[in-house]
C-alpha positions in Angstrom: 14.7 25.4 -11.5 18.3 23.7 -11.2 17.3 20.3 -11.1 19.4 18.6 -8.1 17.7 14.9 -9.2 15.9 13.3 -11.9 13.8 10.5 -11.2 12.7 8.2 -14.3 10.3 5.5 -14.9 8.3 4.1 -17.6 5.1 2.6 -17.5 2.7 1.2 -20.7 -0.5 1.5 -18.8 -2.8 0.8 -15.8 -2.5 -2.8 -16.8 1.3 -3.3 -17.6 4.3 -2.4 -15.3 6.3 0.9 -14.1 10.0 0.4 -13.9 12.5 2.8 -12.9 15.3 3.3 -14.9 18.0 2.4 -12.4 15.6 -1.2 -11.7 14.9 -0.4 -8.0 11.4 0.1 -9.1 9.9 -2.7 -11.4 6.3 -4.0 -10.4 2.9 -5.0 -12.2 0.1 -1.8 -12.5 -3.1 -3.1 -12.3 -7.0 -1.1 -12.2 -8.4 -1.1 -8.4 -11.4 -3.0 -7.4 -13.5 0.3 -7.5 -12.6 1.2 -11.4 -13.8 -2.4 -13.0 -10.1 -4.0 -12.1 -9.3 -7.4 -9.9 -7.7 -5.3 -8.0 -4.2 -7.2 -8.7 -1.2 -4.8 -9.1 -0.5 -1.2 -8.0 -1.9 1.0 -8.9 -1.0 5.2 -10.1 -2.8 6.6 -7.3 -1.2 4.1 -4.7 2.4 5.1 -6.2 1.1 9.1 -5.7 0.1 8.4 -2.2 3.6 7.0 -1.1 5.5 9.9 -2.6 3.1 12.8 -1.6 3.0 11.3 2.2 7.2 10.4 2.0 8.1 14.0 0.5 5.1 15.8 2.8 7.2 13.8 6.3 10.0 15.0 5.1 9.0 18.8 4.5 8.1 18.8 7.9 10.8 17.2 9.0 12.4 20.3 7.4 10.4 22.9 8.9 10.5 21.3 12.6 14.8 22.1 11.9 14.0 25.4 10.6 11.7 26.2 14.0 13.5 24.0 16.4 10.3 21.9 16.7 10.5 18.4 17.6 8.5 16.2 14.8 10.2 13.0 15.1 6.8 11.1 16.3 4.9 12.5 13.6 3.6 11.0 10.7 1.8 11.4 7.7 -0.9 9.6 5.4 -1.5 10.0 2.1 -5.2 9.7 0.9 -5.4 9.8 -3.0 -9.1 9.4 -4.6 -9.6 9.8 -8.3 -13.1 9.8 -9.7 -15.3 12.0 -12.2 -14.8 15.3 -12.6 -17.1 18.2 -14.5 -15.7 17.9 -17.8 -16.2 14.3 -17.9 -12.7 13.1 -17.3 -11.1 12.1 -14.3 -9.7 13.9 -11.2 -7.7 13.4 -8.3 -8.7 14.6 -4.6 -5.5 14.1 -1.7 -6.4 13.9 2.0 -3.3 14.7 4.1 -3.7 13.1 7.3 -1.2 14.0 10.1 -0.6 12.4 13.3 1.2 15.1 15.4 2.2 14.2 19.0 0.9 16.1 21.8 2.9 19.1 22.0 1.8 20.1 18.7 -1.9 19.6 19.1 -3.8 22.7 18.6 -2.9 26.2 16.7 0.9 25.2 16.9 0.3 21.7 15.1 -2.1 23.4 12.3 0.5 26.7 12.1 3.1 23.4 11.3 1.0 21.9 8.4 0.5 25.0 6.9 4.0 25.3 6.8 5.1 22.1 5.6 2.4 22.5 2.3 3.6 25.6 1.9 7.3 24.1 1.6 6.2 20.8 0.3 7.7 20.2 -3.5 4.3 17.8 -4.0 2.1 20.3 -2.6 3.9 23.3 -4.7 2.9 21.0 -7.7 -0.4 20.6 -7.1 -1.4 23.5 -5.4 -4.4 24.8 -7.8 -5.2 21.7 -9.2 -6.2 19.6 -7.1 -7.8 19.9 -3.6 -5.7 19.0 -1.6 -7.4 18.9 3.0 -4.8 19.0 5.4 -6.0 16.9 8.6 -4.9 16.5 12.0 -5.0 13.6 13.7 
């Protein structure tokens, strides 16, 4: 790959802070509710969501060009679980939920979707390793 962009941030853990390294990015990590946390802070999976569902909108966006579809009142939701998984670690699950507008209910909104995670940088990284159900809402 010929990298166009390099995003970096650090972070010291689910209870200290990720900060980008040009500062646009610098905010307290913290465990959810659900995983023995207060619940004060983002957290990893939060950050995940917001860039799967940003990059997934904008893959669409992308494919819509390519087609000539109109996607401009569509959008995209993110949901990112993490729990057990069989070896005894931890896993993560996505749930891509797409709001499509009318015209691209149907065969031709799900034909779209397929598309987009096909195209979808996020979706190309985590395609075999974790599931990943597209949705159409």
């Amino acid at each position: 790959m010929d990298a166009l962009y390099t995003a970096v941030a650090t972070a010291n853990g689910r209870e200290g802070r990720a900060v980008s390294s040009d500062g646009r990015i610098d905010l307290p990590l913290g465990f959810p509710e659900a995983l023995g946390g207060n619940g004060q802070g983002t957290n990893p999976e939060q950050l995940f969501a917001a860039g799967y569902a940003a990059c997934f909108a904008s893959a669409m966006g992308a494919i819509g060009r390519q087609e000539k579809i109109d996607v401009k009142d569509a959008s995209v939701t993110a949901e990112v679980s993490i729990g057990k998984d069989t070896d005894g670690g931890f896993g993560l699950a996505v749930v891509m939920r797409v709001e499509l507008p009318d015209h691209l209910q149907g065969e031709a909104g799900r034909d779209l979707l397929e598309k987009t995670h096909a195209y979808c940088p996020y979706s190309k990284a985590t395609r075999g390793n974790i599931d990943v159900e597209l949705v159409v809402e």
